[in-house]
N, C-alpha and C positions, 0 to 999 in steps of 0.2 A: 501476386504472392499473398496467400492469406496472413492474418494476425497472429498473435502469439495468443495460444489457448488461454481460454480465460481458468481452468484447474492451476494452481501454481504447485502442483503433485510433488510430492516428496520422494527423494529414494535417500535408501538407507545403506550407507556401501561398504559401511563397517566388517559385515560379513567375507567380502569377498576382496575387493582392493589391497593388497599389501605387495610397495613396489620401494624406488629408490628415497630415502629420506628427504628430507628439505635440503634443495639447494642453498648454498652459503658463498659469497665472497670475502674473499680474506684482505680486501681494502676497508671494511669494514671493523667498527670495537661492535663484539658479541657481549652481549650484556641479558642477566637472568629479566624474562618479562616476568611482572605480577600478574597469578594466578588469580579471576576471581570466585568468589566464594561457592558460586555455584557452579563450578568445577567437580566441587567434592564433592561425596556421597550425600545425597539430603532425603531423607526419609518423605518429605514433601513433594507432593505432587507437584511438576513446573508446570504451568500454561507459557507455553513458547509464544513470541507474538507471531503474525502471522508473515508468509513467503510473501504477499503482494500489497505492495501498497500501491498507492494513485499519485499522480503526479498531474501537477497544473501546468498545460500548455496552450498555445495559441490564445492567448490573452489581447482584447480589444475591446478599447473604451477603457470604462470605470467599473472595475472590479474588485469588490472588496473580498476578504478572508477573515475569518472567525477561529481560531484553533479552537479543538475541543475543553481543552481545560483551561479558557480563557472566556471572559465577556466583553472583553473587544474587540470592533472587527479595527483591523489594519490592512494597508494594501494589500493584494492578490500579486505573488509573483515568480514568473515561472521558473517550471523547475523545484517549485515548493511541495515537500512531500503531503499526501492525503490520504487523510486513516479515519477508521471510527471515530464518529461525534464531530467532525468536521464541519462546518458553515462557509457556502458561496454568495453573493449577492455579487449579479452583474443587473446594473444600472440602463437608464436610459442608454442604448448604441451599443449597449456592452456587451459583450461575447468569450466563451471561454470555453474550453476543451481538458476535459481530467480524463486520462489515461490508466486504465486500472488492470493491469495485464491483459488480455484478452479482451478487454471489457473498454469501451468507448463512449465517454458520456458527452454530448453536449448542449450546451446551456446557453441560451437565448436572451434578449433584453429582459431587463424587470422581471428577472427570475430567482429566486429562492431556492436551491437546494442545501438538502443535508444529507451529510453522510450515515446512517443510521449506522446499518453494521457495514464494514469490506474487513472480508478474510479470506480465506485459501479455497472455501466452498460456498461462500454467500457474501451477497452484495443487495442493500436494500438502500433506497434511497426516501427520503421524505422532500415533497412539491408541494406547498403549502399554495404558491403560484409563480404561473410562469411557461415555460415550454423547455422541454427537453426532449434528445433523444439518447438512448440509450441501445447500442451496436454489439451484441455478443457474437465472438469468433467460435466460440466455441463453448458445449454447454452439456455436460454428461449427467449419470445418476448420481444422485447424492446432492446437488447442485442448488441451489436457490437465489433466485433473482427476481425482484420485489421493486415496484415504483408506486410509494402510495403520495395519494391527492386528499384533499378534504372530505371527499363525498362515495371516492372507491379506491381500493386497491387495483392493480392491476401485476399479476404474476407472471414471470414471460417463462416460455415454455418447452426452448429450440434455439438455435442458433438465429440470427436475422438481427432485424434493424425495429425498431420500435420509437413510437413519439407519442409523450402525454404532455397535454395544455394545459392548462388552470385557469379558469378566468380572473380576473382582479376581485372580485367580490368570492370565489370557492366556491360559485355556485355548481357550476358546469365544468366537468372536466371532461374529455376530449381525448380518444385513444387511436392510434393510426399502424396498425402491423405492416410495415412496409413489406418484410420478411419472417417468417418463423410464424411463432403460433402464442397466442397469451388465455390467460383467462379473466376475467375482470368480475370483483368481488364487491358486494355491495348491500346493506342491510341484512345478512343473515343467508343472503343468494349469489349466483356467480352464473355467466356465461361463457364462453367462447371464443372469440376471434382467431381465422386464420389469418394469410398473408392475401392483403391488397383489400382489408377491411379497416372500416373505421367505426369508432362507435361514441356514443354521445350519450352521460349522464347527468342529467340535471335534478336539484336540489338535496336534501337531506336527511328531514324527515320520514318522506316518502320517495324518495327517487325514481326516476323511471329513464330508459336507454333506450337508445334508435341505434340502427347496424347499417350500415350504408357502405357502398366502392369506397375506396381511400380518393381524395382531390386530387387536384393538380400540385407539381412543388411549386412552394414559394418561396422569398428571401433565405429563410433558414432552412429548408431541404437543400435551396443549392449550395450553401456553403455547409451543410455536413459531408454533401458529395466531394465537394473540393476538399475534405480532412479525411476522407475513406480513401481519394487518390492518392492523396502524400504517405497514406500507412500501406496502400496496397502494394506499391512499387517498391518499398524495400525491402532487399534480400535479406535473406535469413540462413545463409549457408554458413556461418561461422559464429553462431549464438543459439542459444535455446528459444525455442521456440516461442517460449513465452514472455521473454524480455523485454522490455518496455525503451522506448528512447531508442528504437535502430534505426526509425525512420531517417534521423536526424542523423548520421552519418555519413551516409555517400556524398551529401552534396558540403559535409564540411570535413570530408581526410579522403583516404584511401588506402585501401588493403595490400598486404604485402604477407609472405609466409619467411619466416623465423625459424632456420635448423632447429634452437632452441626451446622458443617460447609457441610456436603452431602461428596460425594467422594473427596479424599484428595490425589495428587501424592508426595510421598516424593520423594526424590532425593536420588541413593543411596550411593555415594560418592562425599565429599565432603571436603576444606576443613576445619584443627580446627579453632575453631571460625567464621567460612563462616556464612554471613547474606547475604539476600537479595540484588540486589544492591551493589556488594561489589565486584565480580572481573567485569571490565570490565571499560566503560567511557562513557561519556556524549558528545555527536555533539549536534551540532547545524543542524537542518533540517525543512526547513519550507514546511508546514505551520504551522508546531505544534511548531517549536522554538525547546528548550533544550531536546532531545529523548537520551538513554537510549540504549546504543550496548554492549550486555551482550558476553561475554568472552568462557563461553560454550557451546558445540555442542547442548546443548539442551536448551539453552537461547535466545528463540523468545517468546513461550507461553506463558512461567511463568512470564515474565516481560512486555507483550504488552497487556494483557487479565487476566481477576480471581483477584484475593488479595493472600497474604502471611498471613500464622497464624505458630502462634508459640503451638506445640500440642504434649504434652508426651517428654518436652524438646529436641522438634527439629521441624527444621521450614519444615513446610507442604503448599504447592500452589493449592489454593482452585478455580476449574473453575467457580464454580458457578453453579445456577440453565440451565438446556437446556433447554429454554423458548423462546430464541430468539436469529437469529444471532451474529456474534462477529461482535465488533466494534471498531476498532483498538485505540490504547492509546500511547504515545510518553515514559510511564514512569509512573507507577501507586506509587507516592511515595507521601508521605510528605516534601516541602522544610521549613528547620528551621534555623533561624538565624538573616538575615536580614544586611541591610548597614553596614560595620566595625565589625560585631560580630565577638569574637574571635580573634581579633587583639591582639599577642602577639608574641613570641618568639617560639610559636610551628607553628600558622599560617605564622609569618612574617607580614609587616604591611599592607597589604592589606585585614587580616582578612581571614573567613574562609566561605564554603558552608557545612551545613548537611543536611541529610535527611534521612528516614525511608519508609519502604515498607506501604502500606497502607493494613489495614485487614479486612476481612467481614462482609461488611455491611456497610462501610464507604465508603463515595463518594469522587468520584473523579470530582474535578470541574477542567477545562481545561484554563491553561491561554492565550488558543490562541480564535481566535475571535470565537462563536455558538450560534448558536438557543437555548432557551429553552429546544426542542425538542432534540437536539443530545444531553444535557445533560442526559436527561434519558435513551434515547438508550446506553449511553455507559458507562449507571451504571443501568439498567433495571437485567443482571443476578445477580448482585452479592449485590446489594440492595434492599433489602425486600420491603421499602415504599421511593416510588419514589416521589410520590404527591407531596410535600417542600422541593424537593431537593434543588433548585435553593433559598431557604428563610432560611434552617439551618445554623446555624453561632457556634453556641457555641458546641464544638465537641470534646467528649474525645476519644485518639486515643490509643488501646490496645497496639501497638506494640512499643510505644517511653521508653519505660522500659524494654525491651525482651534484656537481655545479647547481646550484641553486635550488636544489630538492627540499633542504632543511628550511620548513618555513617559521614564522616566529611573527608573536605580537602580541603588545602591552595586554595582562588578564584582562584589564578595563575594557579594553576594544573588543578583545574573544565574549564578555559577560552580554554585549550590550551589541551584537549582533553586527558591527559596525566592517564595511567592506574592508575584506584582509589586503587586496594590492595596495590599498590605501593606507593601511595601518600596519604592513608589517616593517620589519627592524631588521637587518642586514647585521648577520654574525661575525666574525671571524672566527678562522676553524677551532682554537684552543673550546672556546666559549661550545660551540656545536660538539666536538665529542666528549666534553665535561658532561652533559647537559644526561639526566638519567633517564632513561624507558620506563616508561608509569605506565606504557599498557593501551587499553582502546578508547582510554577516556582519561582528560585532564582530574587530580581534585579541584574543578571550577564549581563555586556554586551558583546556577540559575537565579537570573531573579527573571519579575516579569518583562524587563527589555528585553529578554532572551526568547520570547515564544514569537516574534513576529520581527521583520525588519520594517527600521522606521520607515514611515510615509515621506520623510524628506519636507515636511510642509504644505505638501499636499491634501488638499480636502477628500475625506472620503463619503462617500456613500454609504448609505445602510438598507434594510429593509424597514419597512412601514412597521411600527409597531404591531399594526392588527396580523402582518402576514407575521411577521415572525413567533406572533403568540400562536396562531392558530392550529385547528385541533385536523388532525390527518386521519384518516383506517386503514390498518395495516392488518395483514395476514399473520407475520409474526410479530412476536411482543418483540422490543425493541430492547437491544441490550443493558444493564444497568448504568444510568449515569454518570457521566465523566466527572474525575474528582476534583473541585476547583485550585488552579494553582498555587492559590491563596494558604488553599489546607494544607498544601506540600511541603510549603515553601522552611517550617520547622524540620521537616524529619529531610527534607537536601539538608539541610545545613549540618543536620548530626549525620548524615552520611559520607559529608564530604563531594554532595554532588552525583552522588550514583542515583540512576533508577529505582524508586521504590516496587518493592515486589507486589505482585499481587495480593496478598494479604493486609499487607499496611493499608495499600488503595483501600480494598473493602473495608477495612477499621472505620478510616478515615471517611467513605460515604456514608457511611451507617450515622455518625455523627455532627457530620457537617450540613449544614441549612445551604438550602436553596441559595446561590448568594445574589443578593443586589432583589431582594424580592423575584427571580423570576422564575418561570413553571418548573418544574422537573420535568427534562426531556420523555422521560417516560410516560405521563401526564400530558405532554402533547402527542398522544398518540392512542385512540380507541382500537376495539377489533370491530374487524368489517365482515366478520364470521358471525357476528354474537346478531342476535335476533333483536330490533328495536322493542323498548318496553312497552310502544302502544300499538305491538304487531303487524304495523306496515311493514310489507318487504316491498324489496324491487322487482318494478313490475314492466313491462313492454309500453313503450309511446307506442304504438299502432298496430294492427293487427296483422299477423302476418311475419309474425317473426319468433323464433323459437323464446318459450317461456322457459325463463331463467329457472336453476333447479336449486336446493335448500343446500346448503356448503359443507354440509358434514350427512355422510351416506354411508348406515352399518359401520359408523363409529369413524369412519377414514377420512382423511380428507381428500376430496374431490380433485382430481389433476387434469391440467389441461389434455389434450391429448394433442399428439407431436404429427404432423402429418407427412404422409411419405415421401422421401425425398422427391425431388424435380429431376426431370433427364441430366443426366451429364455433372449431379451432385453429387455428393458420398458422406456419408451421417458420419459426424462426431462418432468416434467410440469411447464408447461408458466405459470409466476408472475410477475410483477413489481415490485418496490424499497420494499414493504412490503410484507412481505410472513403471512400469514395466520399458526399460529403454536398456539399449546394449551400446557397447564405445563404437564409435568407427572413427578412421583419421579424416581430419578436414579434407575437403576437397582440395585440390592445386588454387591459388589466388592465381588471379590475373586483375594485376591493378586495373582500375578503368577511371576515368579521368574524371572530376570535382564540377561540379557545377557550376557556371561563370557567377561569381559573389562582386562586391564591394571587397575593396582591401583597405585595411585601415592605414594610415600615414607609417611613411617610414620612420617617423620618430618614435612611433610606441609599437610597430610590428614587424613580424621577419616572414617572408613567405620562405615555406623551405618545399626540397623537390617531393614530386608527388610518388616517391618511391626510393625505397633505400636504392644507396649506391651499389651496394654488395647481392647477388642473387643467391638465393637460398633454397635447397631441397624441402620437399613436404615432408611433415612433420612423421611421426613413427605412429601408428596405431596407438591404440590404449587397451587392458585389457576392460572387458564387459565390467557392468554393475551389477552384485544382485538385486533381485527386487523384492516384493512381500509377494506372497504366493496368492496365485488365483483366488484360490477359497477362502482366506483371510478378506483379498478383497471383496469378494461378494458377499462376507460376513460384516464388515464395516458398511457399505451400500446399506443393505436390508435394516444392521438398529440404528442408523441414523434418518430412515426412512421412518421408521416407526417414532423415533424422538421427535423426529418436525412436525411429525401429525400427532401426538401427543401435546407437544409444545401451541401448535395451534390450537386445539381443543380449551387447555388452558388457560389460554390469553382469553378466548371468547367466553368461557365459564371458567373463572379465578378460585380458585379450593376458597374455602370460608374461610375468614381472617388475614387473607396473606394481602399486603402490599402490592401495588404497582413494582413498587424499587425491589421488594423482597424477591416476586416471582420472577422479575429478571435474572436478580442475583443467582436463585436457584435454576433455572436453564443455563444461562451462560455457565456455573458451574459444570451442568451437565456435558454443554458442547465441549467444553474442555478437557474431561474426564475422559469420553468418547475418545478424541483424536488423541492424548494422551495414552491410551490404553493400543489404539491402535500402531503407535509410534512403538511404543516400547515389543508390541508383539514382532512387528517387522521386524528391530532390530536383533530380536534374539534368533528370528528365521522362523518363527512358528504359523501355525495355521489357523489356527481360533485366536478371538480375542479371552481377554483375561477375562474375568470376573468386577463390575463395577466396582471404583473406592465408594468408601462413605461420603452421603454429602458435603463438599468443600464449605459448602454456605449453608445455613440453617434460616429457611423464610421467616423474615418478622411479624409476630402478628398484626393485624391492624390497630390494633387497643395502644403498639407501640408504635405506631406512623408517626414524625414529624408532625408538625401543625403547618396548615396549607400557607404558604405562601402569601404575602400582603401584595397587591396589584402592584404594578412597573410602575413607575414614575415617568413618565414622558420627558 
């Protein structure tokens, strides 16, 4: 089976969707939830974060994590979400697997990666050193996917598998197209590679490339093949396509179909008393704020996408309708409680946090900053009638009565990232329906224990000082620097813990230094477009191999060219941010039996049967979604084609005066504006886009740069 597209497409279903209300239980207290603020009409342009993030799997060895708006690393642990401005470091033995929709990266001993940009249309990584490979399922117009090294870029350019090396000193970097097609960029110039080439650049100043067969595999081709088997063989008949974490189902539940709720995966061990929400803990990750890193191997899906229902007294993870891509979620729960709830002798005086998985059909409103519009995409499968999602207030919630659903624990524990089986508090019911609906988000304020779970004692690993300083070329400029937590950590506290919007963020980079002396990420990154100032380009090691060509041609940027499919293949089809997809009813389920596992002791687990007791009809059709119309999308394709090639022009020749940080600021404005512009055209049903807003961000001059930075301290 192939992978889920790496597009995390949006559709817009406001137009057309209007069916039966939200379902309600009447064992449940309905109580008004808190609207957040950006609900209301805001004259301001929103940047939605984006549909896809990455997640860290297959973790072995010593692997560390860096969050982005943080300078320490802490352990690497799976299941941990991964976004822009991210840092991995896997160690001597170490090995690690991030999963990015469609998108498969993996990373090899003594390797460096960063997450530059991942979003809905592009994924750029920085390899300062080290080896990876990077596996695109899928890869349309509009699209950008980027692995820069010290010495070249390399842009991939098609579906397929790809691997770049680094040597420990950056001299040599190392390109291998197992599949697909890249191009690889380097002083000013750029070649070629199709599939079953490899190519070899050494030095900097003046570089020069060799083009040869691809080798033999070794160590780490074979265990990326053994991580392409485990994703190939999982069905995808009852999830979008592009969901992340399904691999990890068959061998730990199995499917069953729900008059009700449509196909339903139970879990098939777990354990007594296990709810939703209940082994694992809460970080802090922005831009979503308080996200949700569930504890087992098959806790990505069930907790970032679907609802929880409680079904034949045992709790069932319902994905919802496959009507439209997935849309990533920090934490699909109800928080209940509110200032001081709870304050006693069980919580301690600081009170307590609860909360409960949310069930279908009930929406999930996000307390981090959105559009209207990504309110419904990221409750379009699993809510029937979208239309007043953003106006419903009074909401009874089936599952705050489900035996052991309502979870709970001391602030202290929820602040500081601390395992919730371990630290939660056991209610009586008085105390649980007291207890108030504050929404998708506690007021908890973040400090820094909250961006990482502790190491436990454990020594960590990091990267070498020189790799982690060192200087990369990239195709595109790399987005504006992450804001440090540091700088935040005032405006949480007058927020009460919400996500700061986009705006603050920029405030707050504009005036915050570099902290702890070190680079500004954007400063660790040249262009590989720009022409060296003492006019060496890259040139061929031997004769007899096509002489690389100058990277900007009649003003455009040069694109690889994609080569025609193989017998018995069938190309990607090109779509922008919304894909054109119509409802149909799931298929019939036929449970199929669990994979022989370990079962944990009877003392702390319950095996329960691989299939409800009760047999149930397939579920009912759904009507169709609209989608944004053809011409709209091929008008969104075409100026974001022209922006990237603008954008690159840019990074290589910087307008006079502007900043590294400035020119970021003003691109990223502009990607923003763009999908922004096209979000809003979808939703109204139109065929052109709008007319651009005025610059979000205004470039700083250089006369106004910060002062560079004092070297790192060792």
């Amino acid at each position: 089976m192939p992978l889920p597209t790496l597009r995390h497409q949006i559709v817009f279903a406001a137009l057309a969707v209007v069916a039966s209300g939200l379902a309600i239980s009447s064992s449940a207290l309905a109580q008004d939830v808190p609207r957040p603020p950006e609900d209301r009409a805001s004259a301001e342009p929103v940047a939605d974060p984006p549909a896809r993030v990455g997640r860290l799997t297959a973790l072995q060895g010593a692997v560390s994590f860096e969050p982005a708006s943080d300078t320490e690393w802490g352990a690497a642990e799976p299941n941990r979400p991964v976004t822009t401005g991210d840092r991995i470091w896997s160690d001597t033995a170490g090995r690690a697997e991030i999963e990015m929709g469609t998108a498969a990266v993996r990373v090899w001993h003594e390797t460096e990666i960063d997450v530059t940009r991942l979003d809905d249309n592009s994924l750029q990584l920085r390899i300062p050193q080290g080896e990876v490979t990077v596996r695109l399922s899928t890869f349309t117009d509009g699209e950008t996917a980027e692995i820069d090294a010290p010495n070249a870029a390399v842009t991939l350019g098609a579906t397929g598998e790809y691997r770049v090396e680094v040597s420990p000193d950056g001299a040599t970097t190392t390109v291998t197209v197992r599949s697909g097609s890249a191009e690889v960029t380097s002083a000013g110039s750029s070649f070629a590679l199709v599939a079953h080439q490899l190519a070899t650049i050494q030095g900097d100043s003046a570089p020069t490339y060799n083009v040869a067969e691809e080798g033999s595999p070794d160590d780490f081709d074979q265990w990326v093949s053994a991580r392409d088997e485990v994703a190939d063989r999982a069905p995808r008949r009852y999830v979008p396509s592009d969901m992340p974490g399904v691999e990890d189902l068959d061998d730990n539940g199995s499917w069953d179909n729900d008059a009700d709720y449509g196909p339903v995966w139970y879990p098939t061990v777990v354990e007594a008393g296990w709810a939703p929400y209940h082994t694992g803990h809460w970080a802090w990750i922005g831009p979503w704020g308080w996200t949700w890193v569930d504890d087992a191997s098959w806790g990505w899906a069930p907790f970032h996408y679907g609802r929880w229902a409680y079904v034949h007294d045992r709790w069932g993870w319902c994905p919802g309708r496959v009507i439209a891509p997935a849309v990533y979620a920090p934490g699909l729960v109800v928080f209940a409680g509110g200032a001081g709830w709870g304050a006693s002798a069980a919580f301690g005086p600081g009170g307590g946090v609860g909360w409960f998985a949310l069930g279908p059909e009930e929406v999930y409103r996000p307390a981090y900053r959105v559009s209207p519009a990504y309110v419904r995409r990221v409750n379009i499968t699993n809510v029937t009638n979208i239309t007043n999602i953003t106006t419903v207030t009074n909401v009874t919630y089936r599952n705050r009565d489900v035996p052991n659903a309502f979870v709970a624990v001391p602030r202290q524990s929820f602040i500081t990232a601390a395992p919730v089986a371990r630290a939660s508090v056991r209610l009586p019911e008085d105390q649980i329906r007291s207890a108030t609906v504050v929404g998708a988000a506690p007021q908890v304020v973040p400090t820094h224990e909250s961006l990482i779970a502790n190491a436990g004692g454990r020594g960590l690993s990091r990267p070498p000082v020189d790799v982690a300083r060192r200087q990369v070329v990239a195709v595109h400029a790399p987005p504006p620097r992450p804001v440090p937590f540091s700088a935040q950590e005032h405006a949480l506290a007058s927020s009460g813990g919400r996500p700061l919007a986009p705006a603050q963020l920029a405030t707050l980079r504009r005036t915050t230094p570099v902290p702890n002396g070190q680079p500004s990420r954007t400063t660790l990154t040249r262009s590989a477009a720009a022409q060296p100032a003492h006019g060496a380009t890259l040139k061929p090691a031997r004769a007899g191999l096509p002489a690389a060509h100058p990277v900007f041609q009649t003003g455009v940027v040069s694109r690889p060219m994609t080569p025609p499919p193989t017998s018995g293949s069938r190309p990607a089809m090109a779509q922008p941010p919304s894909a054109q997809v119509t409802a149909r009813a799931p298929e019939p389920v036929t449970p199929r039996p669990s994979a022989p596992q370990a079962a944990p002791s009877e003392a702390t687990a319950t095996r329960v049967p691989a299939s409800p007791a009760t047999a149930s009809r397939p579920p009912a059709a759904r009507p169709p979604v609209r989608a944004a119309s053809p011409t709209l999308n091929a008008a969104y394709v075409a100026q974001r084609t022209q922006m990237e090639d603008r954008h690159v022009q840019q990074f290589a020749k910087p307008p006079a005066g502007v900043t590294p940080d400035a020119l970021a600021e003003r691109q990223q404005a502009e990607h923003n504006d763009l999908d922004a512009r096209y979000h809003q055209a979808a939703a109204a049903g139109k065929s052109t886009l709008p007319p651009p807003r005025p610059a979000a961000t205004a470039p700083r001059p250089a006369a106004h740069a910060a002062p560079a930075p004092a070297p790192r301290k060792k």
